[in-house]
C-alpha positions in Angstrom: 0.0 0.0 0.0 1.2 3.3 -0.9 2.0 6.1 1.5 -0.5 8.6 1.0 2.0 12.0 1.0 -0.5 15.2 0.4 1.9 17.7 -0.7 1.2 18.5 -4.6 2.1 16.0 -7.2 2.9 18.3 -9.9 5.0 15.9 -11.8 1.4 13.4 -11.2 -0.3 16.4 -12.5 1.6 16.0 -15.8 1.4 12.7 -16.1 4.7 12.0 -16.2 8.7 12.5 -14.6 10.9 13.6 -16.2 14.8 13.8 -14.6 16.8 16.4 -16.5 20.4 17.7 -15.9 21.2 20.9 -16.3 24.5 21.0 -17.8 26.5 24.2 -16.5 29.7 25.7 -18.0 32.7 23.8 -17.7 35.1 27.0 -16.1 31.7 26.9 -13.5 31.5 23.7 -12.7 35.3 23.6 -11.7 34.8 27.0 -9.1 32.6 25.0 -6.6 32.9 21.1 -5.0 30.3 19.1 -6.5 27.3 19.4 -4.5 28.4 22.2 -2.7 25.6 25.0 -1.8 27.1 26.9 -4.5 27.1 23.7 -7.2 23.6 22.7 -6.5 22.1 26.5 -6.8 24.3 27.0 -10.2 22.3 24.0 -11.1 19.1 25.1 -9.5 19.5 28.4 -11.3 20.5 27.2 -15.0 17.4 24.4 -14.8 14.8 26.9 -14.0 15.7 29.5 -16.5 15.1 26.3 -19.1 12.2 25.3 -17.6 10.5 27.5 -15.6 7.0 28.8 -16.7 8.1 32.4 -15.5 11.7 32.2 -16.8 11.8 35.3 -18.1 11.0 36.8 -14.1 14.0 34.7 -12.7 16.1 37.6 -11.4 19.5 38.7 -13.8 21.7 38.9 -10.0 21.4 36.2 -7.6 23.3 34.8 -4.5 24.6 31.4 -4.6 26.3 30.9 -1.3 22.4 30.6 0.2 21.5 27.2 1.5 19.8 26.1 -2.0 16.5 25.8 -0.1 16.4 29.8 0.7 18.7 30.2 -3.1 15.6 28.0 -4.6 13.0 30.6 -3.3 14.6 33.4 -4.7 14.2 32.0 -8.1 10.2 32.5 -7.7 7.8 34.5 -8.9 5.1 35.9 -6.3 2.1 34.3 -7.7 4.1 30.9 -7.0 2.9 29.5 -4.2 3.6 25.9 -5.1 7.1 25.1 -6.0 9.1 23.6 -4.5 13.2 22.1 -3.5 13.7 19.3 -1.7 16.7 17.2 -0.4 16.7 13.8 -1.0 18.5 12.5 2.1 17.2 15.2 4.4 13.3 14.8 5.5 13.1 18.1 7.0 13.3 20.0 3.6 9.8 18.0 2.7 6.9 19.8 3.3 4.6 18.4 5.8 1.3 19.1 7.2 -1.7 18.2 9.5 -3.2 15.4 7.3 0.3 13.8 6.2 1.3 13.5 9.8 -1.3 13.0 11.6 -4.3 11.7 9.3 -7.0 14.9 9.6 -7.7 18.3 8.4 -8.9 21.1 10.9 -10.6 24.7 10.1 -10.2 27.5 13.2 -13.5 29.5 12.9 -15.5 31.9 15.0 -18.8 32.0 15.4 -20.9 35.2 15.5 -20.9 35.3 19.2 -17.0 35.2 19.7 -16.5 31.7 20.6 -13.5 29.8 18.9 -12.7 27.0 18.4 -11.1 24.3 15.4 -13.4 22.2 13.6 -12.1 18.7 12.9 -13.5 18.4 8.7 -12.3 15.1 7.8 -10.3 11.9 9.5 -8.6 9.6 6.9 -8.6 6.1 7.4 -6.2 3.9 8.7 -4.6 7.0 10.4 -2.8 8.1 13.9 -6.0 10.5 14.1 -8.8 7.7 13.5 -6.7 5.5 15.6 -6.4 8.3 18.5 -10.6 7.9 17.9 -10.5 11.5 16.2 -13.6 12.2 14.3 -15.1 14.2 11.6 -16.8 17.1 13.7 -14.8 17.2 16.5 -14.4 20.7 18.6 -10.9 21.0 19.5 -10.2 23.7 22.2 -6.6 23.5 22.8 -3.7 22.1 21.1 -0.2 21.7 23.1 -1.1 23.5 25.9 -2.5 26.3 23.5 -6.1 27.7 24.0 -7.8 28.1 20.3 -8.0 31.7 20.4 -8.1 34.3 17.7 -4.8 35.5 19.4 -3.0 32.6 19.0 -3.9 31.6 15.4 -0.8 31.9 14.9 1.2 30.1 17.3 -1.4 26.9 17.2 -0.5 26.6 13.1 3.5 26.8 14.2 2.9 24.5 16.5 1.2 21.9 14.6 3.2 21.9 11.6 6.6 21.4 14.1 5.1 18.6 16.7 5.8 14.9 16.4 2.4 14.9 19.0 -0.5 16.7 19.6 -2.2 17.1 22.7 -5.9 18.1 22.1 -8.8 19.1 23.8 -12.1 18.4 22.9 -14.9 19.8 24.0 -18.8 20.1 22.8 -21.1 23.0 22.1 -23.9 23.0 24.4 -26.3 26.4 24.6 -23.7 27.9 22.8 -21.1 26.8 25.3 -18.0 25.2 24.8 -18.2 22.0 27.4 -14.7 19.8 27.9 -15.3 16.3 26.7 -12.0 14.6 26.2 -8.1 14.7 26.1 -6.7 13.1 22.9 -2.9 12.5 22.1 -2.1 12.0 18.3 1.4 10.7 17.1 2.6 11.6 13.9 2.7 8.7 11.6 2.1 8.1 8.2 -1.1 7.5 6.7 -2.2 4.9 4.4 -4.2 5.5 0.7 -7.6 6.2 1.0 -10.5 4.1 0.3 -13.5 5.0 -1.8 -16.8 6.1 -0.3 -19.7 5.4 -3.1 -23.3 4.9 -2.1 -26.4 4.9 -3.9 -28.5 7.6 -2.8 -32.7 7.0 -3.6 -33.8 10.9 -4.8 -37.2 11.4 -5.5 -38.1 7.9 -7.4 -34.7 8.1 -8.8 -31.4 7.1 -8.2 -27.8 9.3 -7.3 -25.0 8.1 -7.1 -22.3 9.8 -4.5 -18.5 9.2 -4.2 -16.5 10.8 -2.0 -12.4 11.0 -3.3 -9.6 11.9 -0.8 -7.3 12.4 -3.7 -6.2 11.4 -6.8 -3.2 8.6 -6.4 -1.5 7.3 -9.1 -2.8 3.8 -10.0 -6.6 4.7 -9.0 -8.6 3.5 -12.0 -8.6 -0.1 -11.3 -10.3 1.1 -7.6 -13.1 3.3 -9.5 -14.2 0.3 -12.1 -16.2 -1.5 -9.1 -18.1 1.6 -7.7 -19.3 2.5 -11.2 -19.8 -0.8 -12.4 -22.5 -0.6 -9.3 -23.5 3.1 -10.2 -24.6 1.4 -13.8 -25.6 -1.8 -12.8 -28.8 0.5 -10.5 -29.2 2.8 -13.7 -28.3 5.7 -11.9 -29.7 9.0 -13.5 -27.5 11.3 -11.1 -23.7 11.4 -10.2 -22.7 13.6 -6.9 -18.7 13.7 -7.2 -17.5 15.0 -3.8 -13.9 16.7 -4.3 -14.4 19.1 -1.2 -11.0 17.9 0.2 -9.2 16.5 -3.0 -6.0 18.2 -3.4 -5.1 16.7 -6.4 -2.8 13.8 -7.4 -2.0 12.1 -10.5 -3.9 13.9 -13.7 -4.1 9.7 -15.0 -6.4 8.7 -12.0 -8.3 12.1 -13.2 -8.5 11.2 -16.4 -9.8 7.7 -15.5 -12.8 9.2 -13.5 -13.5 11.3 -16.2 -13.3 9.0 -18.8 -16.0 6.7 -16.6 -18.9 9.5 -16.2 -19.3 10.2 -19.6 -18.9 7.9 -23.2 -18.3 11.4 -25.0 -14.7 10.5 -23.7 -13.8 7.9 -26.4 -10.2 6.9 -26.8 -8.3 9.6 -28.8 -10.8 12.1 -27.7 -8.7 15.2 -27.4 -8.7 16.4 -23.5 -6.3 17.7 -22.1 -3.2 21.2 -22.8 -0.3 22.2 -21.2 1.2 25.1 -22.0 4.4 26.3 -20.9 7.5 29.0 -21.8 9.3 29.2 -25.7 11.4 25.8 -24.4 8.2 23.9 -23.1 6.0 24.8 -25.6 1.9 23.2 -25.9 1.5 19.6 -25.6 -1.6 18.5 -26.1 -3.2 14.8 -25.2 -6.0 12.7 -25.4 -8.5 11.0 -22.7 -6.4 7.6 -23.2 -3.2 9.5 -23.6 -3.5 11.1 -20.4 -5.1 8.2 -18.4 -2.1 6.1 -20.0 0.5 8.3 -18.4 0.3 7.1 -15.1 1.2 3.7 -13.5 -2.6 2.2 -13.8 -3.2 -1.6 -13.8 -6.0 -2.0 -16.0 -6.7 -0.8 -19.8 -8.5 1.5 -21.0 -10.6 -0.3 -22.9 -11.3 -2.5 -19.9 -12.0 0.6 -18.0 -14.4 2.4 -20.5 -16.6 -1.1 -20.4 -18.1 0.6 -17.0 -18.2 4.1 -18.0 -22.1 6.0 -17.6 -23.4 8.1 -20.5 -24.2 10.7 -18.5 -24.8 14.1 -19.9 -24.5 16.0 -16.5 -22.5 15.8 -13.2 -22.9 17.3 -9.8 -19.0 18.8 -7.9 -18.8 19.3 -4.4 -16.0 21.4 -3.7 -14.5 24.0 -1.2 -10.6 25.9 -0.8 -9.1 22.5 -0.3 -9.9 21.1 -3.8 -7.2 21.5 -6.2 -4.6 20.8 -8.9 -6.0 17.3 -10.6 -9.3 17.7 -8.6 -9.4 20.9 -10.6 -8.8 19.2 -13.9 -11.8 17.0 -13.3 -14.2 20.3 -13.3 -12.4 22.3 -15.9 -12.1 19.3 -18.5 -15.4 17.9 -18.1 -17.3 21.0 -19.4 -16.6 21.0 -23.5 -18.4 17.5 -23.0 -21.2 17.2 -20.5 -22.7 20.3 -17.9 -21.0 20.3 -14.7 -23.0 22.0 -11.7 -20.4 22.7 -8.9 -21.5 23.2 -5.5 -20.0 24.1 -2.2 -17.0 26.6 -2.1 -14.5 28.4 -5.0 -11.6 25.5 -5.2 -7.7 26.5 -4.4 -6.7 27.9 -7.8 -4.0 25.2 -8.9 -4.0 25.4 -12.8 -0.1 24.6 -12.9 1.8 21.5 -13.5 5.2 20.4 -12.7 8.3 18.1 -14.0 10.0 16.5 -11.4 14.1 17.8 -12.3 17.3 16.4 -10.6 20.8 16.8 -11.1 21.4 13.0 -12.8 25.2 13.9 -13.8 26.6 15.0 -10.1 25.8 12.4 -7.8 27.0 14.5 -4.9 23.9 16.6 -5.8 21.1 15.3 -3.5 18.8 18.4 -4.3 15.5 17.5 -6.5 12.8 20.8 -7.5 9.3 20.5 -8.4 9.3 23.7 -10.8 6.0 24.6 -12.1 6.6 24.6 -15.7 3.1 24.3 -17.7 -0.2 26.2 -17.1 -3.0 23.8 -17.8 -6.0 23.9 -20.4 -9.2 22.4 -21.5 -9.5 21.2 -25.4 -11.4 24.9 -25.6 -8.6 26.9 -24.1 -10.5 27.8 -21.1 -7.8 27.7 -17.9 -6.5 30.6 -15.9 -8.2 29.8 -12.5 -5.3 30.8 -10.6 -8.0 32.3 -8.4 -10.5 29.1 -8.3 -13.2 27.9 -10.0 -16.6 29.4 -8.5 -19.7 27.6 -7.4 -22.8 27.2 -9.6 -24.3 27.3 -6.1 -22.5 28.3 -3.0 -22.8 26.4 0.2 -21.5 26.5 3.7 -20.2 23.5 5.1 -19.8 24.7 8.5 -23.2 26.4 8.4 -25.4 23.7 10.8 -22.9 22.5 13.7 -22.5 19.7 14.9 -20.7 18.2 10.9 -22.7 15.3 9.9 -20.5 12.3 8.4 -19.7 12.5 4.8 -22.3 10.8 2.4 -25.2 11.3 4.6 -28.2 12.8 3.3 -28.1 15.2 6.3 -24.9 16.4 5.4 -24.7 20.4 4.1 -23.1 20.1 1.0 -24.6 16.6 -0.3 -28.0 17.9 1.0 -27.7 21.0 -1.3 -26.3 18.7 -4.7 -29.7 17.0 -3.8 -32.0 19.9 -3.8 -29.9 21.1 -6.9 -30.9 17.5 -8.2 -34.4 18.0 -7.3 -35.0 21.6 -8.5 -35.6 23.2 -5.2 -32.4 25.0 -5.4 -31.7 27.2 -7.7 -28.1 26.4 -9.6 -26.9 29.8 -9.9 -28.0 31.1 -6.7 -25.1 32.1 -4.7 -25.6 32.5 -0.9 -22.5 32.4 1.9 -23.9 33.1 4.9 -20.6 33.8 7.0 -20.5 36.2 4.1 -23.5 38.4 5.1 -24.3 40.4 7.7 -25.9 38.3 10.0 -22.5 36.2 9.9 -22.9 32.7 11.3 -18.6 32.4 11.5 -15.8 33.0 10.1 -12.3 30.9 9.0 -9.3 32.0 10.5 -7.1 29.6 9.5 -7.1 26.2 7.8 -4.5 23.1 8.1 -3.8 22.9 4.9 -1.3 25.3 3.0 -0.7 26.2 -0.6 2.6 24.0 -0.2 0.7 20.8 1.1 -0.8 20.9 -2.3 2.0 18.7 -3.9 2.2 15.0 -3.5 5.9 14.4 -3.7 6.8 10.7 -4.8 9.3 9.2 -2.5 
């Protein structure tokens, strides 16, 4: 089983790695040792003004006696929130966060009348959080010795992203009181892939299907052929995707989802354009070109024997869906309507090569640049800032969270009245947004760095 590391994929997002060495000039290779600070940013430096997507924004005058991680920063452009250097041998330069550590995602909100608190959203399976008996709607008043306080926002995300442990207190809201319930100690550990949540949901006299994704892992396909073979085997006329927490993964496993909602995805269909600087250049490939670039186990001719024909899909989403998760929305749309409901997503319409240094061993330095900006077959992209809602829901707006898949739920219950036609698709309604403000975020687990699943 595969460790599930959540921190962007970009090289996933592209389907495919590619390990390229920059090749520096001979009178500079012979100034500095061979991976020395200075070798590895000369390295770092010549790569990214090949490759980069914002080459041309590198700046002319740099310092290479940095460490390479600070020298690799300096390279980037501000609207880059996602690249990243890592060192092979050295864990700490990996990015980590809440959910690869300890196996759950967490929101800080306040409610309208001043009490704060953080809001366990989601518990992976198979996790040091499920197995610490962390669940899905959780109130967490303290962490490490930490009150969960507007005021200390700040020092409760430090502390989290440095601790091995976590010390919480939960507690429950009772007449708008927050009532101690329980300690709970979580050690970091890795968590495990993901398994599928698919249910059949009765609507009216018809039939929905729902499946929830955690993310997009490389080899995925073969896992989706049974819940859809079930989805078509009950003639379902509705199809709830829920993405809210899906940050992405391999753009394959993406393809393969989409390939199975809809038979307007036939193989050499186009689907899918990257576009990147004068070296990059367009590439452009089809639904079986893109599901074949990833390391799946099945065919996809075997897969398309359990694809729907379905001419319209329902996306939950929210801030934490992103990169491949994206794709999913944004590629759909030249083929069937896609009605997305919940929150805008995270704004990841980049993809990345994986590059290291193949002809200095002594250089144990890797980057995930980004490189291509990606495309639909109708050149609609550029959602740096998210895709917005069709219809915008509130999660958090009825406390206490209801498990994921259940009818009760927020965001499933609005698809359904979406489904039903007593909700209109392009009303937009947030109501932390309005002036009788039911909460509002002030911090979420997950960062823009998380967002890229690095394959160890």
């Amino acid at each position: 089983m595969k460790k599930l590391m959540r921190w962007s994929l970009l090289c996933y997002t592209i389907l495919f790695t590619i390990l390229y060495s920059c090749r520096a000039d001979e009178d500079m290779l012979s100034t500095y040792p061979a991976g020395s600070s200075q070798q590895v940013n000369q390295w770092m430096l010549k790569t990214m003004q090949r490759y980069y997507l914002w080459a041309d924004q590198i700046p002319s005058q740099t310092n290479i006696d940095q460490n390479p991680k600070d020298y690799f920063k300096s390279l980037l452009t501000k609207e880059d929130q996602f690249s990243v250097a890592i060192k092979k041998d050295d864990p700490g330069t990996i990015p980590q966060s809440v959910r690869t550590l300890f196996g759950f995602d967490f929101s800080v909100i306040q409610q309208h009348n001043q009490l704060t608190f953080a809001l366990v959203k989601m518990v992976l399976e198979d996790s040091p959080a499920k197995r610490a008996g962390l669940q899905r709607g959780d109130i967490i008043t303290g962490i490490n010795e930490l009150n969960v306080s507007p005021e200390n926002v700040n020092k409760i995300m430090a502390a989290v992203s440095g601790s091995r442990t976590l010390l919480l207190k939960i507690a429950e809201l009772k007449d708008n009181q927050l009532v101690f319930k329980r300690s709970v100690e979580v050690q970091a550990m890795f968590s495990f892939n993901q398994p599928l949540l698919s249910k059949i949901l009765e609507v009216n006299n018809d039939k929905a299907g729902y499946l929830y994704l955690a993310d997009f892992q490389d080899g995925l396909a073969s896992s989706l052929v049974k819940p859809f073979q079930e989805f078509k085997g009950q003639n379902i006329r509705h199809l709830i995707l829920d993405l809210r927490y899906n940050g992405g993964g391999s753009v394959s496993s993406a393809a393969a989802l989409c390939a199975l909602i809809t038979d307007k995805l036939k193989s050499g269909t186009p689907f899918i354009v990257y576009k990147g600087n004068k070296n990059g250049g367009t590439v452009s490939h089809s639904i079986d070109q893109a599901f074949a670039n990833g390391n799946q186990n099945i065919s996809f001719d075997a897969l398309k024997a359990s694809a729907l024909s379905l001419s319209q899909v329902y996306i939950i989403t929210s801030a934490n869906t992103a990169s491949a998760a994206e794709v999913v929305i944004n590629n759909l749309k030249p083929y069937i309507k896609v009605t997305q409901i919940g929150d805008k997503t995270l704004g990841k319409d980049m993809a990345a090569f994986t590059l290291s240094d193949t002809e200095t061993p002594e250089n144990k330095w890797v980057i995930y640049p980004m490189v291509y900006k990606i495309f639909n077959i109708l050149d609609s992209g550029n959602y740096t800032s998210g895709i917005e809602p069709a219809l915008i829901a509130d999660e958090y707006a009825q406390l206490p969270l209801q498990p994921l898949g259940s009818k009760d739920e927020t965001l499933l219950a609005s698809a359904l009245l979406v489904i039903t036609g007593q909700a209109s698709s392009n009303l937009k309604t947030k109501s932390h947004n309005t002036k009788n403000m039911v909460f509002r975020i002030l911090a979420e687990s997950e960062k823009p760095e998380n967002f890229i699943k690095i394959p160890l």
